[in-house]
C-alpha positions in Angstrom: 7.6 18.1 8.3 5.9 14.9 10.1 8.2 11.3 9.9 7.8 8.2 11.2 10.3 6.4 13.4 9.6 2.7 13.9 11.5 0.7 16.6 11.2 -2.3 18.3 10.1 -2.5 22.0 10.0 -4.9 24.6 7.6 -4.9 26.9 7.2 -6.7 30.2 5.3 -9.7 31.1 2.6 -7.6 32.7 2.9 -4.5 30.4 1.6 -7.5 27.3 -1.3 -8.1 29.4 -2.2 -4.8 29.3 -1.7 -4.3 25.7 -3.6 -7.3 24.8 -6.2 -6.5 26.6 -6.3 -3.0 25.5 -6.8 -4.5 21.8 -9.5 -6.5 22.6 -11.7 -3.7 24.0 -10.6 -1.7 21.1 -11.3 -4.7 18.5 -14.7 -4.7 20.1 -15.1 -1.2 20.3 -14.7 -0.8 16.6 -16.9 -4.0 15.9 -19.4 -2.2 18.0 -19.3 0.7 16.3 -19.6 -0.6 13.1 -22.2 -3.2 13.6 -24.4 0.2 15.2 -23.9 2.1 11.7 -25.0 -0.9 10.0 -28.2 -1.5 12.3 -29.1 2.0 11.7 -29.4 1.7 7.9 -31.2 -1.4 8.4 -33.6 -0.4 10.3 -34.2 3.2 8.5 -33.1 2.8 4.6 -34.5 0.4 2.0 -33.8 0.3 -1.1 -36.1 0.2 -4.2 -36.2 0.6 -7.6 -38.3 2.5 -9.4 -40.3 1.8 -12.7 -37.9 3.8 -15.1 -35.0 1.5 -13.5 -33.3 4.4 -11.9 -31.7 3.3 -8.0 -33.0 5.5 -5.1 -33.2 5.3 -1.5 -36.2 6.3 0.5 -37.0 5.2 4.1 -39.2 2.1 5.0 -41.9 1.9 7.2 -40.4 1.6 11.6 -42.4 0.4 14.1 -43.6 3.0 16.6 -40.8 4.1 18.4 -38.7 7.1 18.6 -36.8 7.5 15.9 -32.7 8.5 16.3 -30.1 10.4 14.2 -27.5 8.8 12.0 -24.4 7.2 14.0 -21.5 9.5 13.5 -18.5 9.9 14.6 -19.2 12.5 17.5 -22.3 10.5 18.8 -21.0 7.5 19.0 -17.4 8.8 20.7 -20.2 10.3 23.4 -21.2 6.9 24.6 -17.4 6.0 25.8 -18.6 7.5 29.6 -21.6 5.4 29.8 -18.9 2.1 28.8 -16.8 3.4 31.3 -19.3 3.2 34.0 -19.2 -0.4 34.2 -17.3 -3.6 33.1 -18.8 -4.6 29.5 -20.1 -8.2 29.2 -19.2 -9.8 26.1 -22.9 -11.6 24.4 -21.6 -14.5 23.1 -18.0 -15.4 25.0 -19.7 -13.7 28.7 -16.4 -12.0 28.7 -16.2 -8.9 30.5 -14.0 -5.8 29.7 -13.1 -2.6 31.2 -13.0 0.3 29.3 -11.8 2.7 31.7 -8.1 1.0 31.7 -7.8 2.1 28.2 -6.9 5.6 27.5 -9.3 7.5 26.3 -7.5 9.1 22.8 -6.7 5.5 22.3 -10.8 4.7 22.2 -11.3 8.0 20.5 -8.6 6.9 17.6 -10.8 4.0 17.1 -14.0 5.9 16.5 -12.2 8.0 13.8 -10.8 5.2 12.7 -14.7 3.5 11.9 -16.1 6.9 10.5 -13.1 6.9 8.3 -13.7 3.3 7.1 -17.8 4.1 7.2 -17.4 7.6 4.7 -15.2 6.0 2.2 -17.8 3.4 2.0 -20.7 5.7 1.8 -19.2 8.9 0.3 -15.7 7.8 -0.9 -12.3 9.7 -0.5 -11.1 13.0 -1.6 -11.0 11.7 -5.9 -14.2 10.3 -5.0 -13.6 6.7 -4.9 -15.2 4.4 -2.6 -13.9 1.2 -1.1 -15.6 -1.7 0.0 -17.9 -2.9 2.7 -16.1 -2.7 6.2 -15.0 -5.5 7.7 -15.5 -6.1 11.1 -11.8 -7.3 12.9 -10.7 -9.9 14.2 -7.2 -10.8 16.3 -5.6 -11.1 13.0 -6.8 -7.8 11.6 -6.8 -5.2 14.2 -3.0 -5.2 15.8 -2.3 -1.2 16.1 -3.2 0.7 19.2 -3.2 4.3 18.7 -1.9 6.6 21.5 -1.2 10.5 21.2 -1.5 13.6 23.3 -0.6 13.7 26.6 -0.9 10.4 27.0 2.8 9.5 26.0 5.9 11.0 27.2 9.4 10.6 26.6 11.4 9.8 28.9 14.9 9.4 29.2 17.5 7.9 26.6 20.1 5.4 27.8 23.2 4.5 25.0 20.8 2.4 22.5 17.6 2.6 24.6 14.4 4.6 24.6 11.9 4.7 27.6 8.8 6.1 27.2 5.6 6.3 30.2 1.9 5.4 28.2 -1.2 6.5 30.5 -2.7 3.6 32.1 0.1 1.6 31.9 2.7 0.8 35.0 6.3 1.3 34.6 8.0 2.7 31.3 8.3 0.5 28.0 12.1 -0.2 26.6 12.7 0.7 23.3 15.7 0.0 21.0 17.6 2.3 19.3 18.8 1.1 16.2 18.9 4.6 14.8 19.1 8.3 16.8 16.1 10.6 17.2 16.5 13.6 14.7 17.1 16.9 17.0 14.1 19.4 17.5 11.5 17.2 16.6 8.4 17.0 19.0 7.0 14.0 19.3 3.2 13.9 18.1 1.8 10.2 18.5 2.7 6.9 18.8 1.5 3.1 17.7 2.1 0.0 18.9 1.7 -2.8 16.9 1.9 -6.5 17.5 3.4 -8.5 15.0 4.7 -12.4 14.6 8.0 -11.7 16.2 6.6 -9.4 18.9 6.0 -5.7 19.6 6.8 -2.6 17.4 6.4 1.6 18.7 5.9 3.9 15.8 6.7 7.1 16.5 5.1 10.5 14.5 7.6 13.2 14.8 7.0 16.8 13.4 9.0 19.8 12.9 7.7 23.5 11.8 11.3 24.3 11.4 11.7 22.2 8.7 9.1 23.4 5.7 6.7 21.2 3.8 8.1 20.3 0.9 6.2 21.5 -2.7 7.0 18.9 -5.9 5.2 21.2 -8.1 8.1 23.9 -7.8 10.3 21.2 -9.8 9.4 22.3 -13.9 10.2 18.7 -15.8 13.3 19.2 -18.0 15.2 16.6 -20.5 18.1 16.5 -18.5 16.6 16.2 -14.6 13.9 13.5 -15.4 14.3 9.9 -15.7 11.5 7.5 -17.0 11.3 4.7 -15.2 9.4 1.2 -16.6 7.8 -1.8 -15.3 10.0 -5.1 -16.5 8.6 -8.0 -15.0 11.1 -9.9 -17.5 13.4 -12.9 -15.7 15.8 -10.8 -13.6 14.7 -7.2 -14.4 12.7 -5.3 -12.2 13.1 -1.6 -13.7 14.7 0.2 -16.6 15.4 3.6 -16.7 15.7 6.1 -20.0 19.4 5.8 -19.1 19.8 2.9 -20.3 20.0 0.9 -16.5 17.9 -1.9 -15.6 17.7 -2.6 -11.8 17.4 -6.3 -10.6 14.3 -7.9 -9.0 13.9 -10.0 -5.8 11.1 -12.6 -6.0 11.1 -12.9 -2.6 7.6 -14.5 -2.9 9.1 -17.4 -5.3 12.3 -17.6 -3.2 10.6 -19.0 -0.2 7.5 -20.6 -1.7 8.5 -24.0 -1.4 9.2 -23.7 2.3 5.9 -21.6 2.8 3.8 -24.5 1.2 5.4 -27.2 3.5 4.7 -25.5 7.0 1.1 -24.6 5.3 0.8 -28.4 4.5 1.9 -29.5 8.1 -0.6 -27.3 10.1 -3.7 -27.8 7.9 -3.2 -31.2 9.0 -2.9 -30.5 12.9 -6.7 -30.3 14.8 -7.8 -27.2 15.1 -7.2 -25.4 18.3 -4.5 -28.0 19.0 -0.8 -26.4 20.6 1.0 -28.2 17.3 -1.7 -26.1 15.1 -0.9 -22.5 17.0 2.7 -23.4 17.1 3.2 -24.2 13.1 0.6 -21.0 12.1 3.1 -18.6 14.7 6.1 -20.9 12.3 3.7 -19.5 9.2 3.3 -15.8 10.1 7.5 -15.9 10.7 7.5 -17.0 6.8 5.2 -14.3 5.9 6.8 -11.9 7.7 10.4 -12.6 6.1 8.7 -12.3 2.8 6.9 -9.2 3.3 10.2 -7.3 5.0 12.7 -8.3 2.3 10.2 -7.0 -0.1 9.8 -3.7 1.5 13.9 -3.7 2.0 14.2 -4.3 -1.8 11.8 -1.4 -2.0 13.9 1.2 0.0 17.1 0.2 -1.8 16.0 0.7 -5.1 14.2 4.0 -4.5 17.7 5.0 -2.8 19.5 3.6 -5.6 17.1 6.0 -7.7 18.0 9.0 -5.3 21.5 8.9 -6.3 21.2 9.2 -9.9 20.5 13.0 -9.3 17.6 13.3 -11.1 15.1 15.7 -9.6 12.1 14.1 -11.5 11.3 10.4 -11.7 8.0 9.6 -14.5 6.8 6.3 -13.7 3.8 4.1 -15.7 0.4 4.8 -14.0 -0.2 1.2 -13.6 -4.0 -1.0 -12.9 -2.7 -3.2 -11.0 -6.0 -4.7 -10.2 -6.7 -5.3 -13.8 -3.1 -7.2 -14.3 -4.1 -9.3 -11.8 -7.7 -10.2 -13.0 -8.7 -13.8 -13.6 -9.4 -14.9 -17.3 -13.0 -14.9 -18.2 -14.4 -18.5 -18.5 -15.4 -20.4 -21.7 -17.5 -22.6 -22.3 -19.1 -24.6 -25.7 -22.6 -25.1 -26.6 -22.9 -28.4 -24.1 -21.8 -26.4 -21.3 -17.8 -27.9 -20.9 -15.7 -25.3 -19.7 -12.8 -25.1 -22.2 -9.3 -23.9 -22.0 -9.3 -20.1 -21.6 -5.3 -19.3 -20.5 -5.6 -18.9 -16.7 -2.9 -21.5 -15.6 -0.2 -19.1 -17.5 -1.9 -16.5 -16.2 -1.8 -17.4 -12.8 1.8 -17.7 -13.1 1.7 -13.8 -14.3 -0.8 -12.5 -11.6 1.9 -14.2 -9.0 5.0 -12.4 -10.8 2.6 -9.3 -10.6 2.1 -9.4 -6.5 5.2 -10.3 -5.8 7.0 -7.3 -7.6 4.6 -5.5 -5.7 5.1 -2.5 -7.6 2.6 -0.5 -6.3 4.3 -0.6 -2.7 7.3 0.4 -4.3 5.6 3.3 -6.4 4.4 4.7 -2.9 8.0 3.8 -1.2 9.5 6.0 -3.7 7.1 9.1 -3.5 8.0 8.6 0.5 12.1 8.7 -0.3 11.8 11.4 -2.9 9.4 14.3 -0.8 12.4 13.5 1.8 15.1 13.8 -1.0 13.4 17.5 -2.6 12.4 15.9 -5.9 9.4 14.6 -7.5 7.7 11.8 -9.0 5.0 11.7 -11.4 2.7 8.7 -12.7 1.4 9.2 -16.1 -0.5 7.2 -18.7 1.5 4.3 -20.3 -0.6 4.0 -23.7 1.5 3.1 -26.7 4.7 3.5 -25.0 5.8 0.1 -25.3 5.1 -0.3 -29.1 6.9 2.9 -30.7 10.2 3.8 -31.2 11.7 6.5 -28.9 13.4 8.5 -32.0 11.2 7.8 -34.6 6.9 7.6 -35.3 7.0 3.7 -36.0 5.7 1.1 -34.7 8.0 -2.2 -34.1 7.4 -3.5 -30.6 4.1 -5.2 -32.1 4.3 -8.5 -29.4 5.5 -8.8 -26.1 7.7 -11.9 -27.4 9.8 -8.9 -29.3 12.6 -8.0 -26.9 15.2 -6.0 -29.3 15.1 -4.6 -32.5 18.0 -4.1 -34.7 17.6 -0.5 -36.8 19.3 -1.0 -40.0 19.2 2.8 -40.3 21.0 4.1 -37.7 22.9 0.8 -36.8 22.1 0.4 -33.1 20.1 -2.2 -31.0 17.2 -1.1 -29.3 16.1 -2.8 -25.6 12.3 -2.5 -25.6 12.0 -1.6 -22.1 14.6 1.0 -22.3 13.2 2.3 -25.6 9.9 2.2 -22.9 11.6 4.0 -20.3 12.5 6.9 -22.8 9.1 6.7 -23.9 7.9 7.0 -20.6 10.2 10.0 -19.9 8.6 11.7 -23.4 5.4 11.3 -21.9 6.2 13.4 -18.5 7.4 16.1 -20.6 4.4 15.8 -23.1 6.4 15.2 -25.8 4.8 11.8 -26.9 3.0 11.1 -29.8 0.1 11.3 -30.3 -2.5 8.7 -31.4 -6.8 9.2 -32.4 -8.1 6.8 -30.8 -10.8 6.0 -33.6 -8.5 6.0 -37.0 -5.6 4.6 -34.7 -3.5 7.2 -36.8 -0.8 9.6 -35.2 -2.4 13.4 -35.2 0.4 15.0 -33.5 3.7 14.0 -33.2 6.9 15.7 -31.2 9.5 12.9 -31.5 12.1 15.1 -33.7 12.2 17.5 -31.0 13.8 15.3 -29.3 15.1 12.4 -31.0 19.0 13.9 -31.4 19.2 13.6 -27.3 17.4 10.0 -27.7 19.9 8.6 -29.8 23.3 10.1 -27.8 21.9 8.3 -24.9 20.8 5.1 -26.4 24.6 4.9 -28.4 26.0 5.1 -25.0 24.3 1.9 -24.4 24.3 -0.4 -27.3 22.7 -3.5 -25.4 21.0 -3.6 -22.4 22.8 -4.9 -19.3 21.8 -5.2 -16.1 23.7 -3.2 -12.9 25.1 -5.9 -10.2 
């Protein structure tokens, strides 16, 4: 099994120097790189479009020289000799850089790091989506040096501290301990990573004694899943089909106010200026408090999760990108834009990223292949609007929070009565729906709506855990 450590280190003076300047060759290594693999399909692809409207590629017309092969990932990590021969002059600062102080799996993480960024583009990942356009970095987005092999060594532990030796780099780095090193683990890689408040070493440990664990050995039951639902309602962050709703953080909201104010103050410092570097450090701090008591929020309420015993956790596949997607504009005959919803909406879209519940979603797949159990994201259609025990349809508007069955005398929570719905849909045992009629064409809800009501009569009215 391979985990990640993360610690914080402090480096010297000198040993800084070094690692800032290591970034820089690797920022322009990967710039470099990247601007090559663009030149090449400039200079030997075209595009065109052909009478019947159908999108091809053919090459263009070169002028007469000697053509070369596609930049890949092999050809271009063969060039690092020939930029270790001689200091490399920067063209438009005249700065010069030494790529032989750097070590050379560090330079050779960076060209797999560009062919990675480069196929997804091209080709896409493994499910065969692509991502954008790579971007080429600057000091704000390229902060992680990559160091592995023999290049690292551990060693020796003192009380609460770690020293480590990095090729290339005098005297060892001092790391803090703020939680033991698992025995027989053999340490694999490390990265160091700059951030607001200073340096961070992750460290990839990996044990073969310990086997890779398998989520698809775990069969789905009634009584070892739990649904799990997406609130977003005041306080509420999750509700599970046991009738528990988990509290949110908004740390984004929290600390908005004082985020806006230190924003305000530096956009009206000169650029460049000390006052202007001091209040965007100030600025990153803010960011930085945001972002960790988001992820902290995450952990404890995948732990939380852990500890309700459950071996299976069904969760709503969810678009984020499409929650968070801008109105479409209006506009009458004369041209005048007219109101079309997006002030309210942008109050939704920030709710949306600061829940960040995709994070979470990928925090809790992390705890649970740790914990033995599994999680499983699955289509939320029509879970919302139905009844968990019964083939009707009551949750018609979001406005609808509870619903009082005069039948069988109990209040109903929407996003628990979700949450079970959820749950029915892991086990595929929801209903269900033809998509053209709207009308249900297969139905399992009495199968299990005995067990649905014996939970939801333990909870009467939704509460919320402290």
């Amino acid at each position: 099994m391979l985990l990640t450590y993360q610690y914080r280190a402090y480096p010297n003076t000198n040993q800084k120097l070094a690692l800032n300047h290591w970034l820089r060759i690797c920022r322009y290594w990967y710039n470099w790189q990247l601007g090559d693999r663009f030149k090449w399909w400039e200079e030997n692809r075209s595009d065109y479009v052909v009478p019947s409207g159908e999108f091809c590629i053919i090459s263009c017309s070169l002028p007469p020289r000697e053509l070369r092969d596609n930049p890949n990932y092999y050809s271009q990590k063969k060039l690092l000799p020939l930029f270790k021969e001689d200091l490399v002059k920067v063209k438009h600062s005249g700065e010069l850089l030494d790529f032989s102080s750097v070590p050379s799996q560090t330079l050779q993480a960076v060209s797999k790091k560009v062919d990675e960024a480069f196929t997804r583009f091209i080709k896409g990942d493994k499910n065969g989506k692509r991502s954008g356009k790579p971007r080429f970095k600057n000091i704000a987005r390229y902060r992680t040096l990559k160091i592995e092999g023999q290049a690292v060594k551990l060693e020796r532990i003192e009380r609460n501290w770690l020293y480590i030796s990095v090729a290339k780099l005098k005297d060892w780095i001092k790391i803090r301990l703020h939680r033991p090193l698992p025995d027989g683990f053999v340490l694999k890689n490390i990265l160091l990573t700059k951030k607001a408040d200073g340096w961070y070493i992750s460290l990839a440990l990996e044990d073969l004694c310990v086997p890779q664990f398998n989520s698809e050995e775990i069969i789905p039951t009634w009584d070892n899943t739990l649904g799990l639902d997406a609130v977003l309602h005041e306080d509420d962050y999750l509700a599970t089909s046991d009738g528990e709703k988990l509290p949110s953080l908004k740390s984004f909201r929290k600390s908005q106010n004082k985020l806006a104010k230190i924003s305000q103050r530096k956009a009206k410092r000169k650029r460049g200026s000390r006052q202007r570097r001091r209040l965007a450090k100030k600025e990153a701090l803010q960011h930085q408090k945001i972002a960790r008591a988001r992820s902290d929020h995450a952990y404890k309420t995948a732990h939380a999760l852990m500890r309700t015993g459950k071996k299976v956790f069904v969760h709503e596949d969810l678009n984020l990108k499409n929650l968070t997607k801008k109105n479409k504009a209006k506009q009458d005959e004369k041209g005048k834009y007219l109101p079309n919803g997006q002030s309210a909406k942008s109050g939704l879209n920030k709710s949306w990223l600061d829940a960040a519940f995709g994070n979470f979603f990928t925090t809790l797949e992390h705890i649970a292949a740790k914990a033995g159990t599994r999680v499983i994201a699955v289509e939320p259609s029509y879970t919302s609007q139905y009844l968990c025990y019964r083939d009707e349809k009551v949750f018609t508007d979001c406005s609808i929070r509870e619903y009082w069955d005069e039948v069988e005398k109990l209040l109903i929570d929407r996003d628990i009565n979700t949450a079970v719905n959820i749950k029915r849909v892991g086990l595929e045992l929801f209903l269900t729906i033809n998509r053209h009629s709207g009308k249900i064409s297969k139905s399992f809800t009495n199968s299990t709506a005995k067990q649905t009501l014996e939970t939801l009569r333990l909870f009467p009215e939704a509460y919320t855990y402290p």
